[in-house]
C-alpha positions as CSV (number, residue, x, y, z in Angstrom):
1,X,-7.9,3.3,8.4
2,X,-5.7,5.4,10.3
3,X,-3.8,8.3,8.4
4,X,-0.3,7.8,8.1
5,X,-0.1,3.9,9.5
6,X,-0.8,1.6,7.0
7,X,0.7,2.8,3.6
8,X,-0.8,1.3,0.8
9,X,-3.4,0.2,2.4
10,X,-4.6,3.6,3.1
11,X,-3.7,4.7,-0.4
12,X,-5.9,2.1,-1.5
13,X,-9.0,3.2,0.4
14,X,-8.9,6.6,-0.3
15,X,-7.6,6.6,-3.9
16,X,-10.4,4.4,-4.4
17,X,-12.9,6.3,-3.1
18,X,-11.8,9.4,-4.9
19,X,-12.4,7.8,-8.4
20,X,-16.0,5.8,-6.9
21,X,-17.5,9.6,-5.9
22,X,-15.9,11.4,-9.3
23,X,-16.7,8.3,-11.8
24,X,-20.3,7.3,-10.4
25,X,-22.0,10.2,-9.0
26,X,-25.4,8.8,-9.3
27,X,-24.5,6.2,-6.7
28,X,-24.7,7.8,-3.1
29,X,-21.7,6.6,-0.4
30,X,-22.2,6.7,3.3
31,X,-19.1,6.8,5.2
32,X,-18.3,5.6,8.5
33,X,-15.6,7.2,10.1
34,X,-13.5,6.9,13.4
35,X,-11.9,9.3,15.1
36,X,-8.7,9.5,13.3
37,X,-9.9,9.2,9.6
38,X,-13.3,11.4,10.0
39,X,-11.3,15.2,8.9
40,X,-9.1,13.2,6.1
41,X,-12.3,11.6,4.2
42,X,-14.4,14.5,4.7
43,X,-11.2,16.7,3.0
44,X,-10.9,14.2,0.4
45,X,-14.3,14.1,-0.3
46,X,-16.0,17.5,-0.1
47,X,-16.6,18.4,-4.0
48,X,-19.0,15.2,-3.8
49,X,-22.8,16.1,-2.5
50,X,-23.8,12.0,-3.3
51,X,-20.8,11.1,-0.2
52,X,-22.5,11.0,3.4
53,X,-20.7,10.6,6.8
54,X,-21.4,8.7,9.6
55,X,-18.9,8.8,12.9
56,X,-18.9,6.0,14.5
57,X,-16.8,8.0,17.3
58,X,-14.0,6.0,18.4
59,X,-10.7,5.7,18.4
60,X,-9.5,3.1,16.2
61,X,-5.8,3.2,17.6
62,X,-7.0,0.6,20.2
63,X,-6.9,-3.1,18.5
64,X,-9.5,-4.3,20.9
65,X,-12.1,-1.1,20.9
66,X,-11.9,-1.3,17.0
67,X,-12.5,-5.1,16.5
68,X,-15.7,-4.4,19.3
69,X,-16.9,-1.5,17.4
70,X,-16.7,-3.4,14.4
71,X,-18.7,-6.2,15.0
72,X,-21.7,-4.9,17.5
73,X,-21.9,-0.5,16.8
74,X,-21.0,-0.7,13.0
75,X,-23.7,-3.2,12.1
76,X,-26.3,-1.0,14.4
77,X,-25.1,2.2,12.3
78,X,-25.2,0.1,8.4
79,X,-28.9,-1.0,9.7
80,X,-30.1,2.9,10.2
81,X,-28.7,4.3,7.6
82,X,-30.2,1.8,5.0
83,X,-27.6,1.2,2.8
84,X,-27.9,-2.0,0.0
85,X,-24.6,-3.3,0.4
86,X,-21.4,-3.0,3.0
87,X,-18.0,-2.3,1.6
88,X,-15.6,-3.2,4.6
89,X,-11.9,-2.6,2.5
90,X,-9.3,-3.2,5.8
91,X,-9.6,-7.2,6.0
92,X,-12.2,-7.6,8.0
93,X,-15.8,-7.1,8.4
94,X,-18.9,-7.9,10.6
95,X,-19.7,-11.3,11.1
96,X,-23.5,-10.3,11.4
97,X,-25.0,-7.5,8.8
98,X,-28.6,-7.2,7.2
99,X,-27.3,-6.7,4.1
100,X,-25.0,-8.4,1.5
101,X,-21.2,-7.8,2.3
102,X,-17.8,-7.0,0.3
103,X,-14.7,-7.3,1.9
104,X,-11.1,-6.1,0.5
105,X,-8.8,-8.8,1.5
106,X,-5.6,-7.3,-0.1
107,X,-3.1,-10.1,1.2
108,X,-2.4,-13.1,3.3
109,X,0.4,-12.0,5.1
110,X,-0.6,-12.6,8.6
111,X,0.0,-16.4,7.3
112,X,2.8,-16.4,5.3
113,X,4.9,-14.1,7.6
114,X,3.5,-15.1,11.2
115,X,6.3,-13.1,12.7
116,X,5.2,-9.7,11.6
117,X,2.3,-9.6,14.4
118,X,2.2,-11.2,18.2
119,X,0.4,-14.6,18.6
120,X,-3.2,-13.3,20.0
121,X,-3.3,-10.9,16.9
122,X,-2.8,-13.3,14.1
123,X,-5.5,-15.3,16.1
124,X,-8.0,-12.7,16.0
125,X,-6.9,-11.7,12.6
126,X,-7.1,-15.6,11.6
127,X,-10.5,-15.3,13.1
128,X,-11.6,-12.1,11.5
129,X,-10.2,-12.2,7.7
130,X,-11.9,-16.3,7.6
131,X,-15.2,-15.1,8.9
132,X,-15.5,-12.2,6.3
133,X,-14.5,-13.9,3.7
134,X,-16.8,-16.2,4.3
135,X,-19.7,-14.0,5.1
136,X,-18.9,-12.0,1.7
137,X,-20.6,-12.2,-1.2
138,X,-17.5,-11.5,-3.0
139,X,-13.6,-10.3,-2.1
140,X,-11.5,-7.7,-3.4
141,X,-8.1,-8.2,-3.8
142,X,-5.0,-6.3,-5.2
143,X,-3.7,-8.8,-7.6
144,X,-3.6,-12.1,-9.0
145,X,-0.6,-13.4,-6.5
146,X,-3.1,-12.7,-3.5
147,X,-5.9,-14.5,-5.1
148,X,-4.1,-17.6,-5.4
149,X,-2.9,-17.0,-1.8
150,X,-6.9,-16.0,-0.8
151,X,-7.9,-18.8,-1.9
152,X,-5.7,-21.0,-0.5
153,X,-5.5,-20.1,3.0
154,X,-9.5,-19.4,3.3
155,X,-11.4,-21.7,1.3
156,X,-13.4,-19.7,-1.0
157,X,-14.1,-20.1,-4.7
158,X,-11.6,-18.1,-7.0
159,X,-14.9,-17.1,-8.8
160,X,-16.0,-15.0,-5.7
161,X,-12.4,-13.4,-5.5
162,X,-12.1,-10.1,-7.8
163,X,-8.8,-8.2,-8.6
164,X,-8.8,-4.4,-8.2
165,X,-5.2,-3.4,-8.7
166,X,-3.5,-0.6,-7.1
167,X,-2.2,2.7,-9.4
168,X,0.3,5.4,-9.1
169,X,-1.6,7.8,-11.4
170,X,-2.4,10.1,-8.9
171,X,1.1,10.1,-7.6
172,X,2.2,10.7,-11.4
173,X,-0.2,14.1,-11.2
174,X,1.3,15.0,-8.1
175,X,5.1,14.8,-9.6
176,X,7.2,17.9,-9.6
177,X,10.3,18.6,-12.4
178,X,13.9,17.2,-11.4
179,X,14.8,20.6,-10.2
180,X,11.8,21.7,-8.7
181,X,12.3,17.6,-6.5
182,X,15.8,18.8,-5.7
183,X,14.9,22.0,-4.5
184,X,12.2,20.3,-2.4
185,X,14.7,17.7,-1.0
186,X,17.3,20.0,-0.6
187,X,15.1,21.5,2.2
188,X,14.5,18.2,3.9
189,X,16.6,17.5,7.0
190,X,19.7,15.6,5.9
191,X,22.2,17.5,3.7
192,X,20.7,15.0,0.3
193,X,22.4,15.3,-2.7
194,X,23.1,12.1,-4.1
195,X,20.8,8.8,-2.7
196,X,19.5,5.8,-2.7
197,X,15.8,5.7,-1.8
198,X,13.9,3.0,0.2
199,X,10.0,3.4,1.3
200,X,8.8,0.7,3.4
201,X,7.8,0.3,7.4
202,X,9.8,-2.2,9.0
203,X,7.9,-5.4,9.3
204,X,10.3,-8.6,9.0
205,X,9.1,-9.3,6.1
206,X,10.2,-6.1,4.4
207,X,13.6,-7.1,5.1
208,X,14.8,-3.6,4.6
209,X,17.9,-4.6,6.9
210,X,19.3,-6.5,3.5
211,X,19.2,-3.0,1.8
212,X,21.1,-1.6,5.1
213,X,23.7,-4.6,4.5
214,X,23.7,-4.0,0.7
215,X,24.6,-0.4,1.0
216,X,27.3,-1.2,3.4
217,X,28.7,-3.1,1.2
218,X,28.9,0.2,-1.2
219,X,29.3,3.3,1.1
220,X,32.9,3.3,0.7
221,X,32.4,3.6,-3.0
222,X,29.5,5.7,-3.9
223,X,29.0,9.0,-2.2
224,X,25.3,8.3,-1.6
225,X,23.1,8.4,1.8
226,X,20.4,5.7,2.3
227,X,17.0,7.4,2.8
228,X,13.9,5.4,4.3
229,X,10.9,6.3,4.6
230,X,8.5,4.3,7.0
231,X,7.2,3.8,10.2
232,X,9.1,1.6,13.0
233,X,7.2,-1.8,13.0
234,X,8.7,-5.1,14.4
235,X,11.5,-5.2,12.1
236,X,12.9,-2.3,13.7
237,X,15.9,-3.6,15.9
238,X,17.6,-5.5,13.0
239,X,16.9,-2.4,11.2
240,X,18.5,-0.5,13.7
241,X,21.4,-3.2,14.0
242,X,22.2,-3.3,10.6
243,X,22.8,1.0,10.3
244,X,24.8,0.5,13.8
245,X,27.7,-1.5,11.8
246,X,27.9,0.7,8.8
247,X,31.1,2.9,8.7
248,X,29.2,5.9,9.1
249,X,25.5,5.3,10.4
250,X,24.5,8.4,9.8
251,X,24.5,8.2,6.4
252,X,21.3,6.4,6.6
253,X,18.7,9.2,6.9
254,X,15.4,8.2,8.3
255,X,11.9,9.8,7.9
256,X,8.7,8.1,9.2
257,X,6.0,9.9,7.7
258,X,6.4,12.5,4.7
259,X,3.5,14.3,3.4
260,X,2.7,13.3,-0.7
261,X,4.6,16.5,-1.9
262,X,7.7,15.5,-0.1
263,X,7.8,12.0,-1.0
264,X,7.0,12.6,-4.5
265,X,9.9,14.7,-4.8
266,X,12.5,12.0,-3.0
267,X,11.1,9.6,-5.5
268,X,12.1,11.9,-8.6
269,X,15.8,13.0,-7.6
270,X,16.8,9.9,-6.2
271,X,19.3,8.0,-8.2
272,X,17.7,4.5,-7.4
273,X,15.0,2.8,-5.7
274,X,15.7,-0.4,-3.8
275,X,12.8,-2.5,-2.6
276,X,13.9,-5.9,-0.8
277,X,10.6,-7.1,0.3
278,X,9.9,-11.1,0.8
279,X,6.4,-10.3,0.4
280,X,3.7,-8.1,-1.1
281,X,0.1,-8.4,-2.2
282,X,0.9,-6.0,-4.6
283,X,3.7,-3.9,-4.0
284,X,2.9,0.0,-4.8
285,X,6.4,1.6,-3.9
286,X,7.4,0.0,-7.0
287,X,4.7,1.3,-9.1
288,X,5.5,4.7,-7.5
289,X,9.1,4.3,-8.6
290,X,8.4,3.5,-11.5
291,X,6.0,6.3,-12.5
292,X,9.0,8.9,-10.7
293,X,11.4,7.6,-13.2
294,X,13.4,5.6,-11.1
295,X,15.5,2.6,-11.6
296,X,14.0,0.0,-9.3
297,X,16.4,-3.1,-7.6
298,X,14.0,-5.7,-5.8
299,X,13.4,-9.4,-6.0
300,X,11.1,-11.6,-7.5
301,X,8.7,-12.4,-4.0
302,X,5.2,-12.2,-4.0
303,X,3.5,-9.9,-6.6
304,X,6.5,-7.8,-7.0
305,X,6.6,-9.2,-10.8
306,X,3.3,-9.1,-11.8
307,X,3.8,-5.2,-10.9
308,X,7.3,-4.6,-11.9
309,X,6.8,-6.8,-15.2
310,X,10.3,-6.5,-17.0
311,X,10.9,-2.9,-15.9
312,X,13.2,-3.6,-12.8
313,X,16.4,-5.3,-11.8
314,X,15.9,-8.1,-10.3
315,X,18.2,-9.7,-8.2
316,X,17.6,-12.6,-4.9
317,X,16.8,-9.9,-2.6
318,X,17.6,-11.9,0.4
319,X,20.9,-11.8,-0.5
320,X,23.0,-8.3,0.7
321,X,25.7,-9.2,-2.0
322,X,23.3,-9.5,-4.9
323,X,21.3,-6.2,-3.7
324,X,24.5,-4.6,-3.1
325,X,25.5,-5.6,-7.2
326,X,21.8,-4.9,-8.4
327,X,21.9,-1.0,-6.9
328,X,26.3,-1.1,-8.1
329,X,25.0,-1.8,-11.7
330,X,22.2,0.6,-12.1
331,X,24.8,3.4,-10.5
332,X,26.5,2.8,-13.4
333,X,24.7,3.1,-16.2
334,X,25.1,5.5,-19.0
335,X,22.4,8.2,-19.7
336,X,21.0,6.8,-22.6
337,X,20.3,3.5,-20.9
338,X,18.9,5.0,-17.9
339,X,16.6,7.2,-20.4
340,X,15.6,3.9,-22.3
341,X,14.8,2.1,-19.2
342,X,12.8,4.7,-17.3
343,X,11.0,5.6,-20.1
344,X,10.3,1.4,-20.5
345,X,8.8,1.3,-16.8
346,X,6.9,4.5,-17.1
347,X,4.7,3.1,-19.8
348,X,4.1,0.4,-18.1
349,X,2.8,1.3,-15.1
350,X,0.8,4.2,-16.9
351,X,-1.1,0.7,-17.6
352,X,-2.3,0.8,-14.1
353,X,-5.0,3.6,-13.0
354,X,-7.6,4.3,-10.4
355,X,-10.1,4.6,-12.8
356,X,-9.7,1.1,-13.8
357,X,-10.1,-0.2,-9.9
358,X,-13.1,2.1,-9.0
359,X,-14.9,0.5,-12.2
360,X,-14.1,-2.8,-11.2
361,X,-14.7,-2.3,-7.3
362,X,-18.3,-0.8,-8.2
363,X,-19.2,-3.9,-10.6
364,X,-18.4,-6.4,-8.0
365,X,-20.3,-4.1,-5.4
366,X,-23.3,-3.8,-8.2
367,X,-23.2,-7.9,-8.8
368,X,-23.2,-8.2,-5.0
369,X,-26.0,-6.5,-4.0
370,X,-28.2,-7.9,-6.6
371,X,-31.5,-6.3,-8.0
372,X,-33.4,-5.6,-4.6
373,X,-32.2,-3.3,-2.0
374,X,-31.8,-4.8,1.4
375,X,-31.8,-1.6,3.3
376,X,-34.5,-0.1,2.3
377,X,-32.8,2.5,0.4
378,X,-31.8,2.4,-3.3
């Protein structure tokens, strides 16, 4: 995990372990850290005596170094420190480890969407994500969408694949009043009064240049900017060509990186939330949308539905024209309807907690490691 790169992923991990170290504190946690993540773990994690730290000293930034490190130093470090079982919760894991394994798996996009990394990457990945789920006693995954897809594209029994869905709950702590998020925004770079909001890196298969197209298909009749939050990825230039042909491209205001207080608050005055992906293991800007009290406009790809349930507006997001009329028609809705439906989605992604994913991620680590320790260290 590197801070700031890999969205939910990251939220995952370190949501996750939040609710492991305050729910279990009789079980003891050893860390290892690279380079980037060692301060933001150790900040996360202070108020907990039972959570160690090993560095592993590296810099994770480098493909190559990290998939090296994994696989020869990382099994050398688990072996010292004596721990009963390995949580490895990016993807992949060591091939080699004396002791049981868990690996989060949280999608199979690499397969599905080839096109989102270069050819000797999705053979290393290929490589990697097989070999640990092989070598894993059980997977986690995010929802049920990826565990059909886990299943399929590795080879392992559904019984050895666990769901531990994502949450928003510590988002929804985090969330300021509508004027206290308009006052926030309103210091943001951009002149944002009125907007629609998209959060999402630009892999191709995010397909935010649809919600680009959509809103151009709008801008002459709404008064709203396009805000987008997210890192450049490979979708970038059709990103970027897309906002070129809009009447005014610079009413597409960009951020790559926002610190949780800022994005909570663009989540909360913004007027709707469009979300165009093709493909999601799970999907947690919706949940996060949801939870603001935000209309959400996305399509019915991948797990977005078993998230959304029947609390967005869903509409063939691969279309512009039927994004375009899904974000058009929630514009236009009255207050009470807007009340009615917010209030609908709020409840039900209040169903949805990390709580609820740290008890199920420690019960699958529990089953896995069985009755005897095979570190030497209960």
């Amino acid at each position: 995990m590197i801070p700031g790169e890999v969205g939910g992923a990251e939220t995952y991990l370190r949501e996750t372990l939040r609710a492991l170290a305050s729910n279990s504190p009789e079980h003891s946690q050893v860390l290892f850290t690279n380079i980037e993540n060692d301060a933001a773990l150790k900040e996360d994690l202070a108020a907990y005596p039972q959570v160690a730290f090993v560095s592993l000293n590296f810099r994770a930034g480098n493909r190559v170094n990290r998939v090296i490190r994994e696989q020869i130093q990382l099994p050398a470090a688990v072996r010292r420190a004596g721990v009963d079982i390995l949580w490895s919760p990016g993807y992949t894991a060591p091939l080699r480890v004396a002791c049981p394994q868990v690996t989060s798996i949280l999608d199979m996009q690499y397969k599905t969407h080839p096109e989102d990394l270069m050819a000797l990457a999705r053979w290393t990945t290929d490589i990697l994500v097989r070999g640990a789920a092989r070598n894993s006693r059980q997977v986690l995954t995010i929802s049920e969408f990826s565990k059909t897809e886990i299943t399929k594209h590795t080879g392992i029994a559904s019984k050895n694949v666990v769901v531990t869905p994502l949450a928003a709950d510590a988002l929804a702590a985090a969330l300021p009043s509508e004027s206290e998020a308009r006052d926030a925004v309103a210091r943001l770079p951009g002149d944002l009064r009125r907007y629609i909001l998209a959060v999402s890196n630009t892999y191709p298969h995010k397909n935010l240049e649809a919600a680009v197209e959509a809103f151009g298909r709008l801008e002459n009749t709404i008064p709203h900017k396009l805000v987008v939050v997210g890192q450049p990825r490979l979708g970038e230039k059709k990103f970027l060509a897309a906002a070129s042909k809009l009447s005014d491209p610079s009413r597409v205001q960009r951020y790559h990186h926002l610190e949780r207080e800022a994005l909570a608050a663009l989540y909360v005055a913004a007027d709707v939330f469009v979300f165009p992906s093709l493909y999601e293991g799970f999907g947690l800007p919706v949940l996060e949308a949801m939870v603001a009290g935000v209309p959400v406009v996305t399509g019915r790809f991948g797990s977005i539905p078993e998230v959304g349930g029947d609390t967005c507006m869903y509409v063939d997001s691969r279309s512009p024209e039927a994004l375009a009329a899904g974000i058009g028609d929630v514009l236009g809705w009255g207050v009470e309807r807007r009340k009615r439906h917010v209030e609908q989605a709020c409840r039900h992604a209040g169903s949805f907690n990390w709580k609820r994913t740290a008890g199920r991620t420690l019960a699958a680590l529990i089953a896995a490691a069985g009755q005897e320790p095979c570190g030497g260290r209960k």
